[in-house]
N, C-alpha and C positions, 0 to 999 in steps of 0.2 A: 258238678261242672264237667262237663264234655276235656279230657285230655288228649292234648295235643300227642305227645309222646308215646301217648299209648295209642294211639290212632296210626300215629308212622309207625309202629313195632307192626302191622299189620300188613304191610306191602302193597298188594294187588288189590285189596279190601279198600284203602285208603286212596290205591290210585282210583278205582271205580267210582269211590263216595266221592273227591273235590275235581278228579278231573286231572291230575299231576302224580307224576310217582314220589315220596318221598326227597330224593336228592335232587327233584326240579325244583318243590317247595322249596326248598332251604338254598336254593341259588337267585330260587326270585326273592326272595325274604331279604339275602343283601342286598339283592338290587333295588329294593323297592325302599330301605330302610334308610336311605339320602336323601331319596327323593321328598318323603316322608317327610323327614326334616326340615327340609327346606319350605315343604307348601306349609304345614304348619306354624313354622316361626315366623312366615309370610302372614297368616292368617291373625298371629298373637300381634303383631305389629299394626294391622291394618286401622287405615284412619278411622279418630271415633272409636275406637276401644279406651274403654276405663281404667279398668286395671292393669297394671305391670304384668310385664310376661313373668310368667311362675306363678301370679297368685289364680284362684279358682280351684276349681275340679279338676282334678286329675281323669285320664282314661282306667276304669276297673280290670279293662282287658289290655296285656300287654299288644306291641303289635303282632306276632306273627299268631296271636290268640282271633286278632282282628281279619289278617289275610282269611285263616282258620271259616273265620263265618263268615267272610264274603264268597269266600271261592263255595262254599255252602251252598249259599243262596242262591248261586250262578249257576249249582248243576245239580242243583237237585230241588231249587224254587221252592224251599221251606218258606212257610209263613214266619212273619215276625214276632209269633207269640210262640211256637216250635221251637227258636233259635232261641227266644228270651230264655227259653226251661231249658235247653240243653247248653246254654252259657252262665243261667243265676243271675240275670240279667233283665232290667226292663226293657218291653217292647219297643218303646220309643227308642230307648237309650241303642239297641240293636240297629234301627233304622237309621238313626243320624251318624253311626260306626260305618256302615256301611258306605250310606250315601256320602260321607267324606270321603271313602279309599278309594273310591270308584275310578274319578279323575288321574287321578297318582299311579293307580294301578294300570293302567290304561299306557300313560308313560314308560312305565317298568317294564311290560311289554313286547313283546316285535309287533306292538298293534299296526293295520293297515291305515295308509291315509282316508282320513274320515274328514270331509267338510261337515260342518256345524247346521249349516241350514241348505236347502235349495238356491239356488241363484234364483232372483226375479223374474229374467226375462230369460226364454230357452234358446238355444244357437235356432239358429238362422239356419234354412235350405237358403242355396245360392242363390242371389239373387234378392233377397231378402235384405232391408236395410234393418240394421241396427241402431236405436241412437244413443246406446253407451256401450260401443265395445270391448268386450270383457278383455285385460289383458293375461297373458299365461303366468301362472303362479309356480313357485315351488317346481320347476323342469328340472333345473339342473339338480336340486335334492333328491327326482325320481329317480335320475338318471344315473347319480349315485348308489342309491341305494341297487339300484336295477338294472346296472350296466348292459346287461346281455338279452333284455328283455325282448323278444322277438311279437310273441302273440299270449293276448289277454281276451281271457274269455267272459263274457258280460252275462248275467241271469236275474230273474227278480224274487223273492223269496214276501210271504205273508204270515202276517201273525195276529192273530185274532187279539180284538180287545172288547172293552164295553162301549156300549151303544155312548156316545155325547150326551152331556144333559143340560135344559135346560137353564142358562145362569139365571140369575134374579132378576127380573126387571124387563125381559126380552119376552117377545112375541111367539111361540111354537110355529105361527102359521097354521093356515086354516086347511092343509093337504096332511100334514100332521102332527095330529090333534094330541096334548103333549108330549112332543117332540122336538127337538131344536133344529132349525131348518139347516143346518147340515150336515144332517144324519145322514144322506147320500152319499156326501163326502167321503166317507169313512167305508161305504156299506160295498163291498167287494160281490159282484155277481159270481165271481167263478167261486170263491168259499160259501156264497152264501149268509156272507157273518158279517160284521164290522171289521177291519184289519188294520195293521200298517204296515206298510210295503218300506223295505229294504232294497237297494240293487248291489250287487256281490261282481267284485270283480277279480279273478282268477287266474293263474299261470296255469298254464299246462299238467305243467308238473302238481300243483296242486295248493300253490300259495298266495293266501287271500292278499292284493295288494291294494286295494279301494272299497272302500263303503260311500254309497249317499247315505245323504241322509236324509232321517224319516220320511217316509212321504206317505200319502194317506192311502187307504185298499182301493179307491176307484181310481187312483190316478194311472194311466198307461203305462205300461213297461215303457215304451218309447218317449213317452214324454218326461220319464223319470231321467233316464239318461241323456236327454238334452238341458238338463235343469241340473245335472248330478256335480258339475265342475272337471268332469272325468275327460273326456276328449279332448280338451285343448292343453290337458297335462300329458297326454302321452306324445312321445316323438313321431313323425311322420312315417317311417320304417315298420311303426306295431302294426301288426297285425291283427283284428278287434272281428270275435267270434260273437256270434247270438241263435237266439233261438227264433221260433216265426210271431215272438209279438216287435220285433226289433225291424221284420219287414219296412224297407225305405231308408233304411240307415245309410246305402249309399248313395241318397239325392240329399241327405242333411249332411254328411262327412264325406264329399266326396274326394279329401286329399288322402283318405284311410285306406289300405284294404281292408274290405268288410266281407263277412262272411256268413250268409243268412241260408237257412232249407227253406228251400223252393216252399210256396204254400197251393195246396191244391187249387186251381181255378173254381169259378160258379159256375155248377153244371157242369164239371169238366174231370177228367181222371191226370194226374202227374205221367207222366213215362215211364219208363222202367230203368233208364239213364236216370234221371232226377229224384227216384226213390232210391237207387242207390248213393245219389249222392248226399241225400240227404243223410243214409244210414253213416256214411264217413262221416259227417258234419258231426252226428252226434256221439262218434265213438272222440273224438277230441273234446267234444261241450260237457261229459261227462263228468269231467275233474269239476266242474263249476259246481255241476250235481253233489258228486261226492263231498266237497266241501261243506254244501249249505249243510247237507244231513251232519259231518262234525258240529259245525255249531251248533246245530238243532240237539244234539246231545246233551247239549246245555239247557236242560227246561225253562231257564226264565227266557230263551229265544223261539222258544215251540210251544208253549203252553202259553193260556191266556194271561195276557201281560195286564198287570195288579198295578203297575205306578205308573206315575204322571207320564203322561205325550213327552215331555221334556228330557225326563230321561232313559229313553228308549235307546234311542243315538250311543250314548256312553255304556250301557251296560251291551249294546252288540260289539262297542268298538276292545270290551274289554276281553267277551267271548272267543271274540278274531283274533285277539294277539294269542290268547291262552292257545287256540287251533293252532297257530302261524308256528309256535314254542313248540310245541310236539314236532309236526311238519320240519321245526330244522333239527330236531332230535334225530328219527329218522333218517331226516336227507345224511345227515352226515355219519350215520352208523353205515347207510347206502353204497357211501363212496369211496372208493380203495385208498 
């Protein structure tokens, strides 16, 4: 079995393999070790359980054995027959370790606010009527958290997956012949592949503070972010950065300042005022850049995602806190 202890005696080895240096492990290990508690003896409790809490199976793997091979998983997307031999452990049994810490670890965290699903219906350019107006959520929590927030920078990041398959009992369609008819859905022109699309949202400085959530490879950068819950949590004061698939963002928020690079005309050349300014635009949209690539460090957010649509959402939101946890490592060795 894979040791822990011997793994931290390694330093730099150890911070490379899970993505933390040794003395981060061991601060999120207490942090995570209540939380822990809690959802668990939530879970022992839960209606429609048989047995008394204490009886059953025990975990083989202590927990911070558990953090151990999920932060694993998360940065370096070993299979779960690799993790089964390098813990003595069956595959399933690795799987359902995992996917319980996810949630919890996620909490332990500085993860970024991450809504669960799309909203229904996307905001409205003015003018537009609505007929359930969404009310603003969770402000005053942002605002806490994010007192001094000035400008947030917006980007859409993809990640390849497998084609959809046909379920049982359903029709492929006769355009394609077995295939399930919303294999478009998914099928991203600019990767060329199947994806899902994430939108990432960014301080300057370089701190992830929103995730949407999942949305499929064809769907529009723009229309991700009118669906994302993002804009009508931020304060009117922010300043909200994009790149040119976000073109129009000031006829749908026009209470925001927005800030998009000019996009060349048809048939037409930019100016040489306007290519400059776009080249500012993108020395600030950068931090958005650099970000995505931290998380993309983490192979199960770059490499072809292996599990269900459903938990796509939780293993980025788990990625983003781990990024956020360095990022305030940093900031605060940064600051005098």
């Amino acid at each position: 079995m894979l040791r822990l202890e011997k793994l931290k005696s390694r330093g730099r080895s150890f911070e490379r393999l899970v993505g933390l240096s040794p003395a981060e492990f061991d601060q999120l290990l207490i942090e995570l070790e209540p939380l822990w508690e809690r959802s668990h003896h939530r879970s022992l409790a839960r209606a429609g359980r048989v047995r008394r809490i204490g009886a059953g199976n025990t975990f083989k793997l202590d927990l911070s054995q558990r953090l151990l091979v999920t932060l694993l998983y998360l940065r370096q997307s070993f299979t779960m027959h690799v993790l089964g031999i390098l813990f003595n452990l069956d595959a399933a049994n690795i799987c359902r370790n995992i996917h319980a810490l996810l949630p919890v670890l996620e909490q332990a965290l500085p993860a970024p606010l991450r809504p669960r699903t799309l909203q229904a219906e996307p905001d409205n350019a003015p003018g537009g009527v609505s007929r359930n107006p969404r009310k603003i959520r969770s402000l005053e929590e942002f605002l806490d958290i994010f007192p001094e927030l000035t400008d947030v920078i917006v980007d859409g990041t993809e990640q390849p997956r497998g084609q959809p398959k046909v379920k049982k009992g359903e029709n492929p369609g006769k355009k394609a012949v077995g295939r399930p008819k919303d294999k478009k859905r998914f099928y991203s022109v600019k990767k060329r592949t199947h994806t899902l699309k994430t939108q990432v949202a960014v301080t300057p400085e370089g701190q992830i503070v929103h995730l949407s959530a999942t949305a499929s490879g064809r769907t529009h950068d723009m229309k991700v972010l009118r669906r994302s819950r993002l804009m009508n949590r931020l304060p009117r004061h922010v300043r909200v950065w994009g790149d040119r698939g976000y073109t129009g963002m000031e006829k749908v928020y026009p209470d925001w300042e927005t800030i998009v690079p000019a996009k060349r005309p048809k048939n037409g050349e930019l100016s040489k005022e306007q290519r400059e300014l776009n080249r500012l635009i993108s020395k600030v949209r950068i931090s958005a850049e650099n970000a995505i690539g931290r998380i993309k460090k983490f192979r199960v957010c770059k490499e072809f995602f292996r599990n269900q649509t459903s938990q796509h959402g939780v293993m980025w939101g788990c990625v983003a806190g781990l990024v956020n946890l360095r990022w305030q490592r940093r900031h605060h060795l940064c600051t005098p």
